[in-house]
N, C-alpha and C positions, 0 to 999 in steps of 0.2 A: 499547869499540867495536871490533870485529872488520871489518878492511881484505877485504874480495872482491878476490880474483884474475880477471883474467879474459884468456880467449885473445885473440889478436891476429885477427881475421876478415881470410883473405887478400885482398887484393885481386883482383880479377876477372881480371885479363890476365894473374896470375902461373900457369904451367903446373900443373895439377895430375895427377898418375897416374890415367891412366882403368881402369889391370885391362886383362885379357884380354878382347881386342874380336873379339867375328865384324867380319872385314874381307873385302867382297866379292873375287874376284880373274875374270881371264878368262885364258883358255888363249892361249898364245904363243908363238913359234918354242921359247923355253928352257924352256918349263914352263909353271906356272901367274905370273902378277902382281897387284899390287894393282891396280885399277880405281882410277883420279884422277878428281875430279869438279871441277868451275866452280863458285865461290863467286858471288852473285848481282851480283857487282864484276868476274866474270871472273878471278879470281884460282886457282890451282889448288889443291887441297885434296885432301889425303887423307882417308878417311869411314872410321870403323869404329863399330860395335851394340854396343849394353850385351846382347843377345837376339837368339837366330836369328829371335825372332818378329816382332820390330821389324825385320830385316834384310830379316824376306819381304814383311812391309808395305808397306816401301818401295820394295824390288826385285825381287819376287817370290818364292814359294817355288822358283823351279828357280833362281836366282840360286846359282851355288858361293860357297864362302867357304873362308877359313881365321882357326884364331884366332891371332893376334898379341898382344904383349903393345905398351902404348900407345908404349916406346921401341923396340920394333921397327921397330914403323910409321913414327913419324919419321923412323929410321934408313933405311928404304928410298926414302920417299918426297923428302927433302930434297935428293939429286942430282939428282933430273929437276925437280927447282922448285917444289914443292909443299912450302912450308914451315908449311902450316896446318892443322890436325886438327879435323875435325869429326865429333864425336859424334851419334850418334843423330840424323841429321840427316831433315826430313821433306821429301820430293821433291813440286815443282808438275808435272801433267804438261805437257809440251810440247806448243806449239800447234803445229799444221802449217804447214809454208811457204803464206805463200798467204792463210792465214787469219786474218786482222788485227782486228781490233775497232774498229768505226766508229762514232763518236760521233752519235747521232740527233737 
């Protein structure tokens, strides 16, 4: 009888390497920055794209970017408080002030 080996499936909240991410940035006094986004908790969050085509999906094609690698972006993001990295993330658009949804 032959014993199967089998790998350990990580765990979901252990970090895994995402590769070289298009990470959107915007122009600022020192150059260019990453763009920090709101987790739906409020929480801040760095974003970086597996694809610039998913990056234009979400934030248009004239959105700039640059690529990063997945400890880059940590590395920048984690002084100003954004300890959280979210991939490929898909954007609701925003309602306008004012404009609330009333239950009939």
């Amino acid at each position: 009888m032959s014993h199967l080996l089998y790998a350990e499936d990580p765990e979901p909240a252990e970090r895994a390497p995402a590769g070289l991410l298009f990470v959107p940035v915007r122009s600022g006094p020192a150059g260019c920055t990453a763009r920090l986004f709101r987790t739906p908790l409020g929480g801040r969050t760095a974003v970086g794209f597996t694809s610039r085509q998913r990056l234009a999906a979400a934030l248009g094609s004239d959105q700039p970017w640059v690529r990063l690698s997945e400890p880059a972006l940590r590395a920048l993001a984690e002084p100003v408080g954004a300890t959280d990295l979210t991939v490929d993330p898909r954007f609701a658009p925003a309602v306008p002030r004012g404009q609330h949804l009333r239950a009939g």
